[in-house]
N, C-alpha and C positions, 0 to 999 in steps of 0.2 A: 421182052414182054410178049408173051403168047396167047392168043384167046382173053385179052381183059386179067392174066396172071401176071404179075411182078415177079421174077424171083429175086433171091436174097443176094444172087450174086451181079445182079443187073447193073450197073452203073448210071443211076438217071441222071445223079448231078452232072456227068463228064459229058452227057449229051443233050441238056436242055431241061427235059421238063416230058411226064406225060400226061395226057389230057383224058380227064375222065368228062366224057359227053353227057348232056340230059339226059336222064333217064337209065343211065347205066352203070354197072358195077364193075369194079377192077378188087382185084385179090392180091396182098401180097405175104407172103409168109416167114416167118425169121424167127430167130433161137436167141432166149435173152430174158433180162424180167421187166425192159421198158422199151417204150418205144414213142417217137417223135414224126411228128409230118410236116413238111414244110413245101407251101405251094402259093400261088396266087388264086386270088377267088374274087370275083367280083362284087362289090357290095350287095346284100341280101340273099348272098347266093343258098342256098339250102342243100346239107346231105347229111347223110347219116353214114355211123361208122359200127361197127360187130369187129369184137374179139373174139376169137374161137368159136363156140356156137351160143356166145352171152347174148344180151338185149344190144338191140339197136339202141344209139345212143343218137338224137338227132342233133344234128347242129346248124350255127346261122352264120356268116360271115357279117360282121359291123364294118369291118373298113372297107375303103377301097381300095383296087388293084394293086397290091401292092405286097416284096415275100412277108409272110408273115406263118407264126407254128400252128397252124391249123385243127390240129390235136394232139396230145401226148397222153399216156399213162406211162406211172412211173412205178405201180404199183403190183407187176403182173410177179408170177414165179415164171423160178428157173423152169428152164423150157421149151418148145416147137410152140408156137404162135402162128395163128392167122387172121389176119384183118382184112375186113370187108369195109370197102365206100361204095357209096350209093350217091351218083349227085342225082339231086332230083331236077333242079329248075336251070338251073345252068351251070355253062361247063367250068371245070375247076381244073386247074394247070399244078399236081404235084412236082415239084424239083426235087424231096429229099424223104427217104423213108430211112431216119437216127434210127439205129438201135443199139440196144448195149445188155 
């Protein structure tokens, strides 16, 4: 990860987890027509997620610390994708950026 960018060839599950801080956005990009996130997030946590250059999409975390899929769409076309997170209020620990 470079600059808050993921790339497709990164291996985050093999080394932990990366941490998107308050306030800030990480980017990652991949070829495929779905994609999956899987992180922990503290309860209430708040961010928002952008497909290529669509609508923010915001979201909430309900549970507590604990992995769980954070978002998915399963509905993209074949293709170069890129996704944007946004945590707003606290930080969120992604482990896994699925794609297919």
């Amino acid at each position: 990860m470079t600059n808050g960018i993921i790339e497709e060839s990164d291996t985050i599950g093999k080394f932990g987890y990366v941490v998107c801080s308050k306030n800030s956005t990480i980017t990652y990009s991949f070829t495929g027509t779905r994609i999956a996130i899987f992180g922990y997030a503290k309860k209430d946590s708040d961010f928002s997620v952008q497909i290529d250059s669509g609508k923010w999409i915001n979201l909430k975390c309900l549970k507590s610390e604990e992995l769980n899929i954070l978002f998915s769409n399963i509905d993209l076309e074949n293709g170069n994708h890129t996704i944007k997170i946004k945590c707003k209020n606290k930080n969120v620990k992604f482990s896994c950026f699925a794609n297919g």
